[in-house]
PDB file of N, CA, C, O and CB in Angstrom:
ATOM      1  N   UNK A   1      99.328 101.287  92.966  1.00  0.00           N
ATOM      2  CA  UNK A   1     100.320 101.732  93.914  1.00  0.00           C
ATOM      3  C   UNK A   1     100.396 103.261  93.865  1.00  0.00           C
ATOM      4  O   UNK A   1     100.304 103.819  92.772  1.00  0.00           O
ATOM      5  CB  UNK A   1     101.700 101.089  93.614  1.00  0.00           C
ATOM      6  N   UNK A   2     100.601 104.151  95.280  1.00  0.00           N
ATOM      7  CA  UNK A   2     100.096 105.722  95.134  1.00  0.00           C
ATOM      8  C   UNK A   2     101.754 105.915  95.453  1.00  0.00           C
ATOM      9  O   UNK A   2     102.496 105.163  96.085  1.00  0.00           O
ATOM     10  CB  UNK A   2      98.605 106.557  96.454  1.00  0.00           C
ATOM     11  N   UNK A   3     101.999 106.945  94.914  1.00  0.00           N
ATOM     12  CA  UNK A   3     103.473 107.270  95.638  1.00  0.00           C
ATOM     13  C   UNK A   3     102.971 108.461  96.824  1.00  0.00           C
ATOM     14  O   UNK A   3     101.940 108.994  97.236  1.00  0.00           O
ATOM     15  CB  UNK A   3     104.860 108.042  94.289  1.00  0.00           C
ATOM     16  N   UNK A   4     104.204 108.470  97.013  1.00  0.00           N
ATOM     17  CA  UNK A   4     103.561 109.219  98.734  1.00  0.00           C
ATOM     18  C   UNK A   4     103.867 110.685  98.454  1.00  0.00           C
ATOM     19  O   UNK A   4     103.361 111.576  99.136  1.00  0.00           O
ATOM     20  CB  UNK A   4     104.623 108.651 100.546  1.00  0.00           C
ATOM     21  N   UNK A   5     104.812 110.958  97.308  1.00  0.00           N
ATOM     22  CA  UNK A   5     104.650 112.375  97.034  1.00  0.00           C
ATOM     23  C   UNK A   5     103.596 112.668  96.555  1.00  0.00           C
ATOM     24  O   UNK A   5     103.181 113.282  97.538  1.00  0.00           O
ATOM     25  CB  UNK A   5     105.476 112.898  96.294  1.00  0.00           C
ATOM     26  N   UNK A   6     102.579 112.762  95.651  1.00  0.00           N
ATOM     27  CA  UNK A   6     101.526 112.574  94.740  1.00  0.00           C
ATOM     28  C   UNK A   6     100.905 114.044  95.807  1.00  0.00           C
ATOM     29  O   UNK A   6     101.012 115.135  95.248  1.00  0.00           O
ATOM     30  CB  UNK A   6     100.601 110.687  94.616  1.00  0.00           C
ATOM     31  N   UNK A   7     100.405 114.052  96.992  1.00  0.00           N
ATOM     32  CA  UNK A   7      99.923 115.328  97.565  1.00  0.00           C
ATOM     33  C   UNK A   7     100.323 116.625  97.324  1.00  0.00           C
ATOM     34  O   UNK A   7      99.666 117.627  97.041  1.00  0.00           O
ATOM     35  CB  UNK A   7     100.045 115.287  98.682  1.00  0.00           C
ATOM     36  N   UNK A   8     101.985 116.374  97.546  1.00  0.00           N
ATOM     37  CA  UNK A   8     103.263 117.904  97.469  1.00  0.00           C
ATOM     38  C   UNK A   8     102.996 118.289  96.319  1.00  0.00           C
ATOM     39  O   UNK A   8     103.000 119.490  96.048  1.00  0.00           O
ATOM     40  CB  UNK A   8     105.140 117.696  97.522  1.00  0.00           C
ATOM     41  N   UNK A   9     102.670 117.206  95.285  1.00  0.00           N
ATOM     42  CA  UNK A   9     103.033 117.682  93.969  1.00  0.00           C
ATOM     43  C   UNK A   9     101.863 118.274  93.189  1.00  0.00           C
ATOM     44  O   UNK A   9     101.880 119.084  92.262  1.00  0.00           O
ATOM     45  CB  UNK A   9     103.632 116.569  93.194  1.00  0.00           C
ATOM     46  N   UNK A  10     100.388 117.397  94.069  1.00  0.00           N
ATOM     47  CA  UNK A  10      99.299 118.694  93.545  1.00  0.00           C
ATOM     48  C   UNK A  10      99.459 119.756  93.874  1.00  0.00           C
ATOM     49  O   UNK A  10      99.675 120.773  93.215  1.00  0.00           O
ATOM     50  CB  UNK A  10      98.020 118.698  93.865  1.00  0.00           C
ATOM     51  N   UNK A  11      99.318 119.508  95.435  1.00  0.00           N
ATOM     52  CA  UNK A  11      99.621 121.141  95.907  1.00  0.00           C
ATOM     53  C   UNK A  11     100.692 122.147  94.925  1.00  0.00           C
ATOM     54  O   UNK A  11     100.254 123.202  94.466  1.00  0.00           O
ATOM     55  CB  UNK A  11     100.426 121.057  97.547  1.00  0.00           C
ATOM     56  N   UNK A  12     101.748 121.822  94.729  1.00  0.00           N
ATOM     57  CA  UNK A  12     102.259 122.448  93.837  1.00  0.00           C
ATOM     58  C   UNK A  12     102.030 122.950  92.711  1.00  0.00           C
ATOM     59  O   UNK A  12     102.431 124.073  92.403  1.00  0.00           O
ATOM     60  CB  UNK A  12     102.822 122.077  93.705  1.00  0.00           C
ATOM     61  N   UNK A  13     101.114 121.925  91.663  1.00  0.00           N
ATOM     62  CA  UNK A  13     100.185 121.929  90.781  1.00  0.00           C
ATOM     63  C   UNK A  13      99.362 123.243  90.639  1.00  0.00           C
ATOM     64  O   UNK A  13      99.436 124.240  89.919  1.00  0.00           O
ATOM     65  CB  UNK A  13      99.426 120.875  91.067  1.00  0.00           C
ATOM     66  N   UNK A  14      98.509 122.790  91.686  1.00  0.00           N
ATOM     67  CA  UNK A  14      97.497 123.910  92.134  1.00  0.00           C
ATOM     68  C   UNK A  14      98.048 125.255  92.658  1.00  0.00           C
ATOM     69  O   UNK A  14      97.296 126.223  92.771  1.00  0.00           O
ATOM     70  CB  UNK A  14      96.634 123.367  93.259  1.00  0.00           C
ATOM     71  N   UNK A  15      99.266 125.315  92.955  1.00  0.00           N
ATOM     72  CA  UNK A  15      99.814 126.686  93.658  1.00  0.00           C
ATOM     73  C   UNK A  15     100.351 127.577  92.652  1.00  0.00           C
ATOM     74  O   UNK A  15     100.366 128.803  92.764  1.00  0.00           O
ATOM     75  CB  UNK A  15     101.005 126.442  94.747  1.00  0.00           C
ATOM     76  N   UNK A  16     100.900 126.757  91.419  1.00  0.00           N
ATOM     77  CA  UNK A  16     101.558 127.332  90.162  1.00  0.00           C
ATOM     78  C   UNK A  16     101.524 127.471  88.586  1.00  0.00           C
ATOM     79  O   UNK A  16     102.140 128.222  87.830  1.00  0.00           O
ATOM     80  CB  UNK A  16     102.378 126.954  90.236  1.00  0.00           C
ATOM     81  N   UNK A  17     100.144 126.012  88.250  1.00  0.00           N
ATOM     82  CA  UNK A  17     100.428 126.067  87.197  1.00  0.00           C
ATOM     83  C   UNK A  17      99.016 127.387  86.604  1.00  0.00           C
ATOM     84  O   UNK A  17      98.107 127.851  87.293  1.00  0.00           O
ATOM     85  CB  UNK A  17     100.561 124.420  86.656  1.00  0.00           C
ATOM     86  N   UNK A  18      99.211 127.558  85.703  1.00  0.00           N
ATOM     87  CA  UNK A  18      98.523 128.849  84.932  1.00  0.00           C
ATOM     88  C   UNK A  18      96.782 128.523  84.046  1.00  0.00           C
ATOM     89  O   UNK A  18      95.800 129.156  83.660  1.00  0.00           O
ATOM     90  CB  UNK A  18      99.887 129.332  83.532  1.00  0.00           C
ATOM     91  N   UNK A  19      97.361 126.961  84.108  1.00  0.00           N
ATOM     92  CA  UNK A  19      96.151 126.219  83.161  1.00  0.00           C
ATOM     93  C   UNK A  19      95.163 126.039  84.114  1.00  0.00           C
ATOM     94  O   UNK A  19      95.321 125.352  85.123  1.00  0.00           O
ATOM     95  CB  UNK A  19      96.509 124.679  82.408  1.00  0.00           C
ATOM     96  N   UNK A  20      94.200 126.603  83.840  1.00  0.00           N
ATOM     97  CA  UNK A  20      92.401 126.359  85.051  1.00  0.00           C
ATOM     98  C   UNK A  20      92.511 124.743  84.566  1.00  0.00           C
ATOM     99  O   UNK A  20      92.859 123.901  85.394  1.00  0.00           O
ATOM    100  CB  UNK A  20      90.109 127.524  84.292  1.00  0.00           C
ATOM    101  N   UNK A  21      92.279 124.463  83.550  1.00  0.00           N
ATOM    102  CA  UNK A  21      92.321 122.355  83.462  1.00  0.00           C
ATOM    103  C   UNK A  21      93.293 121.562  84.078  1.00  0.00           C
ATOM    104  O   UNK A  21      93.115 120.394  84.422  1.00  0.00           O
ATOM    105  CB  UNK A  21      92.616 121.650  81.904  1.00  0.00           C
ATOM    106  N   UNK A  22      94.162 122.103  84.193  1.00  0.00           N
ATOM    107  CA  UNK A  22      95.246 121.783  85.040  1.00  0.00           C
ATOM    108  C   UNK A  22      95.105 121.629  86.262  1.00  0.00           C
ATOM    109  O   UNK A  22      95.037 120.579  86.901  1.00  0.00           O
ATOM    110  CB  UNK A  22      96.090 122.526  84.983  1.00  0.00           C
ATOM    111  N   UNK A  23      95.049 122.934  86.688  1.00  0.00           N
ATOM    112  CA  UNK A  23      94.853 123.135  88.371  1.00  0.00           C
ATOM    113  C   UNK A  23      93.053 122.171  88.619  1.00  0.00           C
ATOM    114  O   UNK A  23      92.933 122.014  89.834  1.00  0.00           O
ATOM    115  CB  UNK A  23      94.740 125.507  88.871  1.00  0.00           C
ATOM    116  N   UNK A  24      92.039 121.685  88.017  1.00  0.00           N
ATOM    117  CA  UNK A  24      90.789 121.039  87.905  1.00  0.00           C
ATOM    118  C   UNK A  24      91.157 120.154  88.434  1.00  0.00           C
ATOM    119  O   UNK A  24      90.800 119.825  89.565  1.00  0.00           O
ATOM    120  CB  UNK A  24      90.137 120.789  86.772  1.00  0.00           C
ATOM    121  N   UNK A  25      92.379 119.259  87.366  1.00  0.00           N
ATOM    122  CA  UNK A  25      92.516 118.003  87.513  1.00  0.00           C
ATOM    123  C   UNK A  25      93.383 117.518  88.621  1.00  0.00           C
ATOM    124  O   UNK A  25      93.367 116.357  89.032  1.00  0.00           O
ATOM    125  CB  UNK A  25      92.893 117.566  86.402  1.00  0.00           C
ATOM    126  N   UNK A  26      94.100 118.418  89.057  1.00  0.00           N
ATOM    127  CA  UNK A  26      94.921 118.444  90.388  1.00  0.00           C
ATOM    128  C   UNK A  26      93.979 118.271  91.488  1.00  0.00           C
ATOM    129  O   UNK A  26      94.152 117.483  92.418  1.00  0.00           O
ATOM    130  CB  UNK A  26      95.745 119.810  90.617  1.00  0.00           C
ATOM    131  N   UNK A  27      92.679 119.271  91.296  1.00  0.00           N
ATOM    132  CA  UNK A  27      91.809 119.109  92.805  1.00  0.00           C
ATOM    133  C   UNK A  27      91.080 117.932  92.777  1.00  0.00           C
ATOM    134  O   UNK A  27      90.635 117.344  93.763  1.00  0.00           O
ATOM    135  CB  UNK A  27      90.672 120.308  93.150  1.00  0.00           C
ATOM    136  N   UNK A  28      90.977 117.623  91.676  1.00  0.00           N
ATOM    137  CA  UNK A  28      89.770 116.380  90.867  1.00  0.00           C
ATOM    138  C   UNK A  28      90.629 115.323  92.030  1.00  0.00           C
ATOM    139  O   UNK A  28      90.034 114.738  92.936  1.00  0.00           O
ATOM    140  CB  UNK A  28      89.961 115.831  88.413  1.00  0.00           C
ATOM    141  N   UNK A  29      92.201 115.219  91.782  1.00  0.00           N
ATOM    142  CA  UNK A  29      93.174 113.994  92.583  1.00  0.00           C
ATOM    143  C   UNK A  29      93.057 114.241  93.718  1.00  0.00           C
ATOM    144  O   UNK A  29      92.674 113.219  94.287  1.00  0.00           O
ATOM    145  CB  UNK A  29      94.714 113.863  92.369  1.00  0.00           C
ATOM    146  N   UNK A  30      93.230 115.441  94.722  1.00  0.00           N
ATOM    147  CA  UNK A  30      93.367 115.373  95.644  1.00  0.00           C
ATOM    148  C   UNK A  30      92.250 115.376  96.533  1.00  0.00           C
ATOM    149  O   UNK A  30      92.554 115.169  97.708  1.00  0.00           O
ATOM    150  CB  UNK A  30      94.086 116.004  95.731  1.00  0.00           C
ATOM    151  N   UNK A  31      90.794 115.592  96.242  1.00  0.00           N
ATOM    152  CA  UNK A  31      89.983 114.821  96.460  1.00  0.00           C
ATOM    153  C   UNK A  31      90.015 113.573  97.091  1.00  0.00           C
ATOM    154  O   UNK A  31      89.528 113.309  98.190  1.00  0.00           O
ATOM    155  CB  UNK A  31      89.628 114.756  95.639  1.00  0.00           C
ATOM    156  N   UNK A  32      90.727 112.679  96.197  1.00  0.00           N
ATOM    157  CA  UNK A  32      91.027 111.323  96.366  1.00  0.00           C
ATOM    158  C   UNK A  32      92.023 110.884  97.486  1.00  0.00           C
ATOM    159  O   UNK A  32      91.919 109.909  98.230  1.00  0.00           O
ATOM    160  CB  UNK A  32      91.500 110.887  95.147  1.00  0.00           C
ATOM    161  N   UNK A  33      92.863 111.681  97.444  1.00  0.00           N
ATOM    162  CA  UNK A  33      94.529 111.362  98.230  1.00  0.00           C
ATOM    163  C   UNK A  33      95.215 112.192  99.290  1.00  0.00           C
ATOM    164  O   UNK A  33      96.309 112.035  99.834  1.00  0.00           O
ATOM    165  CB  UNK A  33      95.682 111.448  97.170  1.00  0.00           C
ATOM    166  N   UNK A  34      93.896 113.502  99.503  1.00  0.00           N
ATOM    167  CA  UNK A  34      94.204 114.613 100.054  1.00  0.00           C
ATOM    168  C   UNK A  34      94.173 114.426 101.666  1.00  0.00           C
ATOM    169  O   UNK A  34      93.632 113.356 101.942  1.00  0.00           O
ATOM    170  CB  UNK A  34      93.291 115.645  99.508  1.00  0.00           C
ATOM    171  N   UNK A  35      94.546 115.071 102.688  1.00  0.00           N
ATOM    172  CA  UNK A  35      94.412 114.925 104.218  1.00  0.00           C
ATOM    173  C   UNK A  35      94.288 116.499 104.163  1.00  0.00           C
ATOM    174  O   UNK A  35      94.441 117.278 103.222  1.00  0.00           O
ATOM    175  CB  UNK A  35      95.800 114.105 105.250  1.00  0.00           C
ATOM    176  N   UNK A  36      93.850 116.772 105.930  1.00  0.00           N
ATOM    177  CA  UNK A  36      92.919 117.600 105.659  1.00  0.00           C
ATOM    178  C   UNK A  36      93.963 119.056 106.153  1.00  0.00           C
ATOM    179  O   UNK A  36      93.516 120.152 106.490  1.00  0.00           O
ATOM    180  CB  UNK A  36      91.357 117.181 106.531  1.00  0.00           C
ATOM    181  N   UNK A  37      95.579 118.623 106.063  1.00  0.00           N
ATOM    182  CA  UNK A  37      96.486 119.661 106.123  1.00  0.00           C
ATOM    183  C   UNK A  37      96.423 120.293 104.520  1.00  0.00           C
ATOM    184  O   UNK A  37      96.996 121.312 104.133  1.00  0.00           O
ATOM    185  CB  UNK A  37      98.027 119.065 106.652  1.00  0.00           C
ATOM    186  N   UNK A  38      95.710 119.540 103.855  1.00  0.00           N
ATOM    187  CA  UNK A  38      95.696 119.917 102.328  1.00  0.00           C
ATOM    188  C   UNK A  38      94.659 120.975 101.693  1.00  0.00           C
ATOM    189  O   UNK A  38      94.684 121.336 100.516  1.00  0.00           O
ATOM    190  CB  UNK A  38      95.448 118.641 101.583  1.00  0.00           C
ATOM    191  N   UNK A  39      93.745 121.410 102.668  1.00  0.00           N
ATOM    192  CA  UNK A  39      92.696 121.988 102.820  1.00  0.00           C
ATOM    193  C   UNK A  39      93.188 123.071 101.823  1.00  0.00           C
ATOM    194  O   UNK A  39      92.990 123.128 100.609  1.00  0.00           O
ATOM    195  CB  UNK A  39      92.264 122.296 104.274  1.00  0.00           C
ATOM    196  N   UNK A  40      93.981 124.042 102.745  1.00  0.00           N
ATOM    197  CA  UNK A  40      94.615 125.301 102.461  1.00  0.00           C
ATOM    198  C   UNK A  40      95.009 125.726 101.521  1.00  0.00           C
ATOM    199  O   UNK A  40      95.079 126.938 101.318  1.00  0.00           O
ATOM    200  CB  UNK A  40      95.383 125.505 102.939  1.00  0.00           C
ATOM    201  N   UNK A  41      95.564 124.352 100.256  1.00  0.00           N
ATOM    202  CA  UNK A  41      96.423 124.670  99.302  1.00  0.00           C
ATOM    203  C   UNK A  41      94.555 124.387  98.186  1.00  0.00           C
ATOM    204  O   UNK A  41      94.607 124.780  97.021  1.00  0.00           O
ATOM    205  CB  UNK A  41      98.285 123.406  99.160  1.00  0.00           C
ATOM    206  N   UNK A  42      93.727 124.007  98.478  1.00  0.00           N
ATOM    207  CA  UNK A  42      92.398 123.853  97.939  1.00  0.00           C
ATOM    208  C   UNK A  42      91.354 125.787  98.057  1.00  0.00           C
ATOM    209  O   UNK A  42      90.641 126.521  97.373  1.00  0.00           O
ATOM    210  CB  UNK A  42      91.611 122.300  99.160  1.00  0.00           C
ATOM    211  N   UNK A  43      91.637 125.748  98.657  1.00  0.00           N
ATOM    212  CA  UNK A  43      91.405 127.248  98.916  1.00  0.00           C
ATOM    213  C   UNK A  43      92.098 128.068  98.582  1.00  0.00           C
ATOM    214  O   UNK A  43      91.362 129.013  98.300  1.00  0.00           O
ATOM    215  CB  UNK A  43      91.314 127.597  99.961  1.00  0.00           C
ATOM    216  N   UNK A  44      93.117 128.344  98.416  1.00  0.00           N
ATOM    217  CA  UNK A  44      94.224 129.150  97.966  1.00  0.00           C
ATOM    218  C   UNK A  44      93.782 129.029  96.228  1.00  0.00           C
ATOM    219  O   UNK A  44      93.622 130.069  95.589  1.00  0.00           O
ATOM    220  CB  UNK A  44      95.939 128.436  98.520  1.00  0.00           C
ATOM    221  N   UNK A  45      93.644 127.927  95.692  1.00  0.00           N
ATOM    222  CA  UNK A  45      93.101 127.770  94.528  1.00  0.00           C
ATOM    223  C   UNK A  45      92.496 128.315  94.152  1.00  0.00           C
ATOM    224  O   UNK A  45      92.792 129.080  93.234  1.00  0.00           O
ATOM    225  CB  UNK A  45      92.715 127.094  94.299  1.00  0.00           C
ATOM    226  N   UNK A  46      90.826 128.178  94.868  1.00  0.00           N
ATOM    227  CA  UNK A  46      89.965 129.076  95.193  1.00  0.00           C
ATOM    228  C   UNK A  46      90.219 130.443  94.864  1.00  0.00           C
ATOM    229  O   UNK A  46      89.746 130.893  93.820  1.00  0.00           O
ATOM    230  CB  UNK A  46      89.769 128.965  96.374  1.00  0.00           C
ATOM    231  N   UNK A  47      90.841 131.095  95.551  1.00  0.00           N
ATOM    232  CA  UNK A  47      90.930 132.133  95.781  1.00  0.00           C
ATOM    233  C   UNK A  47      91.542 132.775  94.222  1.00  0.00           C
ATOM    234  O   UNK A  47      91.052 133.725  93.612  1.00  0.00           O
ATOM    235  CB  UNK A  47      91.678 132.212  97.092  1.00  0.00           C
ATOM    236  N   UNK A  48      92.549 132.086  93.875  1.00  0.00           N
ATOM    237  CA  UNK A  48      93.890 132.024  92.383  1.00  0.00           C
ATOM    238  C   UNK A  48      92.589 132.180  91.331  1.00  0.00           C
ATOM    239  O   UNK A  48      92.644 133.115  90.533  1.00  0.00           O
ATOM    240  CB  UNK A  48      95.181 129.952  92.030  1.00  0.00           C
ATOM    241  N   UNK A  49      91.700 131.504  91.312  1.00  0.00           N
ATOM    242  CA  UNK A  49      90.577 131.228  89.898  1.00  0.00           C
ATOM    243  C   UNK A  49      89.211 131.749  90.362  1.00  0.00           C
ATOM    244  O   UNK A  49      88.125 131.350  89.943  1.00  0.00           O
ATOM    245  CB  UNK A  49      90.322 129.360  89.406  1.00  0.00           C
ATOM    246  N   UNK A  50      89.434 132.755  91.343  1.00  0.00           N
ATOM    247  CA  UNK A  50      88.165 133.089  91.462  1.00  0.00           C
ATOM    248  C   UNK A  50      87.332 133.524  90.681  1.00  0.00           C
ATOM    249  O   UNK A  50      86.141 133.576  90.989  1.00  0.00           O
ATOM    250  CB  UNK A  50      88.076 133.680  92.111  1.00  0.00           C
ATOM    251  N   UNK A  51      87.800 133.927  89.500  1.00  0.00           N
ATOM    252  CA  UNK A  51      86.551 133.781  88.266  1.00  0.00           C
ATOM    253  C   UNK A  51      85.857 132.864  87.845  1.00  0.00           C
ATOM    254  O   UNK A  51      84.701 133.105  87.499  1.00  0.00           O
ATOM    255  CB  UNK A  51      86.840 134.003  87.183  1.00  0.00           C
ATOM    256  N   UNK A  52      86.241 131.922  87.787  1.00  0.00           N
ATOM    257  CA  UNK A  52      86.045 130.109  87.382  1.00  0.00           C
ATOM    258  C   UNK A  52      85.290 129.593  88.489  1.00  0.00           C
ATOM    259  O   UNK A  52      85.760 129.002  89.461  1.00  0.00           O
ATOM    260  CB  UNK A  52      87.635 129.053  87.292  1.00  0.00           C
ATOM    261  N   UNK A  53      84.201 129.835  88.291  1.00  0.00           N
ATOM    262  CA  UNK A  53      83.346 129.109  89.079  1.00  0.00           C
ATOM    263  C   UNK A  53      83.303 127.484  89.498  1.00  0.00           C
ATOM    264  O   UNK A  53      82.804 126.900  90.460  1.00  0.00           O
ATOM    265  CB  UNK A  53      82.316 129.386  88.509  1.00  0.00           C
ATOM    266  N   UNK A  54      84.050 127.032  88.337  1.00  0.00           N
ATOM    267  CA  UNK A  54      83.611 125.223  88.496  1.00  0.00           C
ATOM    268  C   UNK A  54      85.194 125.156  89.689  1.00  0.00           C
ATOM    269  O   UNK A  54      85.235 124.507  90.734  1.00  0.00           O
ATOM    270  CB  UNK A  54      83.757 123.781  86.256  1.00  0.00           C
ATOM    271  N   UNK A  55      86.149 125.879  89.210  1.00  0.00           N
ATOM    272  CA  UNK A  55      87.132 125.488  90.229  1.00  0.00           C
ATOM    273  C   UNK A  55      86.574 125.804  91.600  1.00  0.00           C
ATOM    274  O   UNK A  55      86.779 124.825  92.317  1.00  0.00           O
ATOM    275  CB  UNK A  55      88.492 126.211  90.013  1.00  0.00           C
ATOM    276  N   UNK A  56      86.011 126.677  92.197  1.00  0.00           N
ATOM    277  CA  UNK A  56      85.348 126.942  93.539  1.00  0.00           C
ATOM    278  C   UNK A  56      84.763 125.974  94.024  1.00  0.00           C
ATOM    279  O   UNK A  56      84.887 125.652  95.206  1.00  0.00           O
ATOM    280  CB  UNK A  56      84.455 127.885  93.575  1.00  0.00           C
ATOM    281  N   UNK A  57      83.948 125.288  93.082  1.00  0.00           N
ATOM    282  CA  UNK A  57      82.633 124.427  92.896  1.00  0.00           C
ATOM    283  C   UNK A  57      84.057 122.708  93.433  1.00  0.00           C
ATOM    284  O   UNK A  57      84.076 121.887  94.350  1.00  0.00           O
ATOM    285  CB  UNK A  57      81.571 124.610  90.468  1.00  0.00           C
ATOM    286  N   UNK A  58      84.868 122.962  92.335  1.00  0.00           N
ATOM    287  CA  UNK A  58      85.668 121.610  92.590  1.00  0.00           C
ATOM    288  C   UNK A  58      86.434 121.667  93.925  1.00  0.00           C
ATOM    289  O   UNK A  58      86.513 120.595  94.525  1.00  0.00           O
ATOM    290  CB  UNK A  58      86.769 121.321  91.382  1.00  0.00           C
ATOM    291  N   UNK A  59      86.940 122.616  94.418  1.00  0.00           N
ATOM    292  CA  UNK A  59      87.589 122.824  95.569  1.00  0.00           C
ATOM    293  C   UNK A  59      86.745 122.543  96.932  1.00  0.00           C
ATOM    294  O   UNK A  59      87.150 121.817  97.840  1.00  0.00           O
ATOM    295  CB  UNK A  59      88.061 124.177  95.489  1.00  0.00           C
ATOM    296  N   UNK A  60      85.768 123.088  96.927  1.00  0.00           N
ATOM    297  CA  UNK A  60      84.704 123.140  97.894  1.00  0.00           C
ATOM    298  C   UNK A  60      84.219 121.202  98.298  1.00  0.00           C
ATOM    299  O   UNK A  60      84.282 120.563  99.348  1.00  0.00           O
ATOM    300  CB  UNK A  60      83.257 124.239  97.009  1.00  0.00           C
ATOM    301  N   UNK A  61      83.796 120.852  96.998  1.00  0.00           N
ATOM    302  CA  UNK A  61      83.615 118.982  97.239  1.00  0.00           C
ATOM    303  C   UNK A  61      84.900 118.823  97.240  1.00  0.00           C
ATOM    304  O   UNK A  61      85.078 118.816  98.458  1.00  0.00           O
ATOM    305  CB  UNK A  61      82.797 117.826  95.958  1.00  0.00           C
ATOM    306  N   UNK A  62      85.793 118.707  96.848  1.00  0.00           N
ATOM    307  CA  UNK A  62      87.353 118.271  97.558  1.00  0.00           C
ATOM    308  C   UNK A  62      87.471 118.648  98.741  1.00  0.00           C
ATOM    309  O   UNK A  62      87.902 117.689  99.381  1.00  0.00           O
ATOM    310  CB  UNK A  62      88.633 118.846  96.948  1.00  0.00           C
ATOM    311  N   UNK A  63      87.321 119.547  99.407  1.00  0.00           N
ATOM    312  CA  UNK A  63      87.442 119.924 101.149  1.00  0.00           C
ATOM    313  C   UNK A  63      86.215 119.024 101.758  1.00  0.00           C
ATOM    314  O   UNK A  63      86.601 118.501 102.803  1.00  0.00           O
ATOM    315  CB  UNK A  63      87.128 121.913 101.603  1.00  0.00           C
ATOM    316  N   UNK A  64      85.017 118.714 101.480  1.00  0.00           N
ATOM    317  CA  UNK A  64      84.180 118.160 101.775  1.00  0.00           C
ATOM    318  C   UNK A  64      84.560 116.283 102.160  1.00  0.00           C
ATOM    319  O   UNK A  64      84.403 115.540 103.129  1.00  0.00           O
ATOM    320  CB  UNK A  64      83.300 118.607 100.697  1.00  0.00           C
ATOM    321  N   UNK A  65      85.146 116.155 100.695  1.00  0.00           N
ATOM    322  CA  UNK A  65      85.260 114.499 100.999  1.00  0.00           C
ATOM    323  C   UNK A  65      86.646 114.469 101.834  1.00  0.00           C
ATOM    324  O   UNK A  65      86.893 113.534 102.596  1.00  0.00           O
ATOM    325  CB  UNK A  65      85.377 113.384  99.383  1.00  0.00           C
ATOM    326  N   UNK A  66      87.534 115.552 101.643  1.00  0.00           N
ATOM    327  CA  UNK A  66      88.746 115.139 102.698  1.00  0.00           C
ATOM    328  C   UNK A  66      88.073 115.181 104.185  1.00  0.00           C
ATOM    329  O   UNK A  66      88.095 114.181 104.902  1.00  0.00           O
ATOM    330  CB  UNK A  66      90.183 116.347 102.625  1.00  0.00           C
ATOM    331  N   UNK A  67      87.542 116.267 104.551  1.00  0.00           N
ATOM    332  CA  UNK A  67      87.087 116.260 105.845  1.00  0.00           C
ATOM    333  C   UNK A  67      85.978 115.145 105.943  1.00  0.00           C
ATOM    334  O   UNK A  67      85.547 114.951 107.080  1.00  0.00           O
ATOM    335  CB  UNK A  67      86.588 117.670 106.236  1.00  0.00           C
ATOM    336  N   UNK A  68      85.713 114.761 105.431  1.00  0.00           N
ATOM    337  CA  UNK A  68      85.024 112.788 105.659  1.00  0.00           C
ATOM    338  C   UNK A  68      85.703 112.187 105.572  1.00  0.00           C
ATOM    339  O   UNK A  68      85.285 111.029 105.583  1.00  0.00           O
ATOM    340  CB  UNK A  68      84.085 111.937 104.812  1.00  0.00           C
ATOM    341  N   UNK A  69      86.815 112.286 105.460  1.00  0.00           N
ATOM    342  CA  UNK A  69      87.706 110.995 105.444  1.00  0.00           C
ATOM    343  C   UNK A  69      87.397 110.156 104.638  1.00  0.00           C
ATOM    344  O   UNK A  69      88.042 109.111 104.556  1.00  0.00           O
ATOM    345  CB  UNK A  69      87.780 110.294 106.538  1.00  0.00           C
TER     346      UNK A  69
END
């Protein structure tokens, strides 16, 4: 059973917390549960860890499988 907040609260995740494993495992979910108004807060990530290559790397296939539906 998914709760229906579970999106707000990556996004949030990903918008604030400080931990790169953290914010990973947030994109790792929304991958899964994301729509494609969720894009933005995946990029913004992006942008937050732009040193961290694997987060770019994780953000990028998370925008990929949301926009496949």
């Amino acid at each position: 059973m998914r709760h229906d907040l579970v999106p707000q609260w990556l996004v949030q995740v990903m918008a604030q917390d400080a931990e790169v494993n953290v914010v990973a495992a947030a994109i790792e979910v929304l991958a899964e549960v994301g729509a494609p108004e969720h894009v933005g807060a995946l990029r913004s990530a992006a942008r937050r860890f732009a040193g961290d290559p694997f987060i770019g790397f994780a953000a990028q296939v998370a925008e990929q499988r949301i926009q496949a539906g």
